[in-house]
C-alpha positions in Angstrom: -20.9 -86.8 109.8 -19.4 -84.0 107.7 -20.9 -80.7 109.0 -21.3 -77.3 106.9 -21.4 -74.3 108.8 -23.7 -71.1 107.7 -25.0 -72.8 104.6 -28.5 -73.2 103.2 -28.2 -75.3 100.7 -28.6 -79.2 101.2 -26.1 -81.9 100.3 -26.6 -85.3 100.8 -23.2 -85.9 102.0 -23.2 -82.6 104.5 -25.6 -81.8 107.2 -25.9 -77.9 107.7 -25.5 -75.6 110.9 -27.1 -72.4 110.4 -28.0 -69.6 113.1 -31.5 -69.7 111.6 -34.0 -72.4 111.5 -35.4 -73.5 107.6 -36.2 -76.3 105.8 -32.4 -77.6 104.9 -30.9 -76.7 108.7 -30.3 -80.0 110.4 -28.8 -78.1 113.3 -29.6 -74.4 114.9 -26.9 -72.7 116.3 -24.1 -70.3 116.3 -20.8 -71.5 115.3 -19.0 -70.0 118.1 -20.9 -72.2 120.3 -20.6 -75.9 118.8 -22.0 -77.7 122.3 -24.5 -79.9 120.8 -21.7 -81.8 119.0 -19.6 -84.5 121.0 -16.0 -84.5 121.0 -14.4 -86.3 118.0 -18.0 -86.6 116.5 -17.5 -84.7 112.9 -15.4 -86.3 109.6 -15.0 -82.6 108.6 -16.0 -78.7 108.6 -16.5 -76.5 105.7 -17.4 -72.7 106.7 -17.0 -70.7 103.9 -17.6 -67.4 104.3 -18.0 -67.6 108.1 -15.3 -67.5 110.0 -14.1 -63.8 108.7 -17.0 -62.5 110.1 -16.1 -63.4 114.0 -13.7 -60.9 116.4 -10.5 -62.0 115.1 -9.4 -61.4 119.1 -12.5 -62.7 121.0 -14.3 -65.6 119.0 -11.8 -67.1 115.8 -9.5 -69.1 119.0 -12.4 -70.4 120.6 -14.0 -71.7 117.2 -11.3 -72.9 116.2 -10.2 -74.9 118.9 -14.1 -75.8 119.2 -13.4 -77.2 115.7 -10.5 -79.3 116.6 -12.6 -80.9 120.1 -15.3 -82.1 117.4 -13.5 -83.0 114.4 -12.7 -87.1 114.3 -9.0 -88.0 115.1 -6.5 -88.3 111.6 -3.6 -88.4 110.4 -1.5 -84.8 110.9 
């Protein structure tokens, strides 16, 4: 699964996270917690205009290293 963070728009090859429930969200959350996903789960993330938004101090480490527990093994 391919997962698009803060988005609204649907995309058949993308399923959508957003904070707020509507008709295109497959998942409800916050990205700073991604719990509901399983480690290695996701082919890839696209958050545009997201993670600038987070406490560069507090929350962008934990996301991203949320990121990297979800996203599928590759090559480097």
């Amino acid at each position: 699964m391919k997962l698009h963070i803060g988005d609204e728009q649907p995309h058949p090859d993308w399923k959508i996270l957003n904070i707020q429930d509507g008709p295109n969200a497959g998942f409800i959350g916050d990205c700073n917690n991604l719990s509901q996903f399983a480690d290695d789960s996701i082919e890839a993330i696209y958050a545009s205009h997201v993670f600038e938004h987070l406490d560069h101090k507090s929350q962008l480490g934990h996301i991203l290293s949320e990121c990297w527990r979800v996203l599928e093994p590759g090559e480097s």
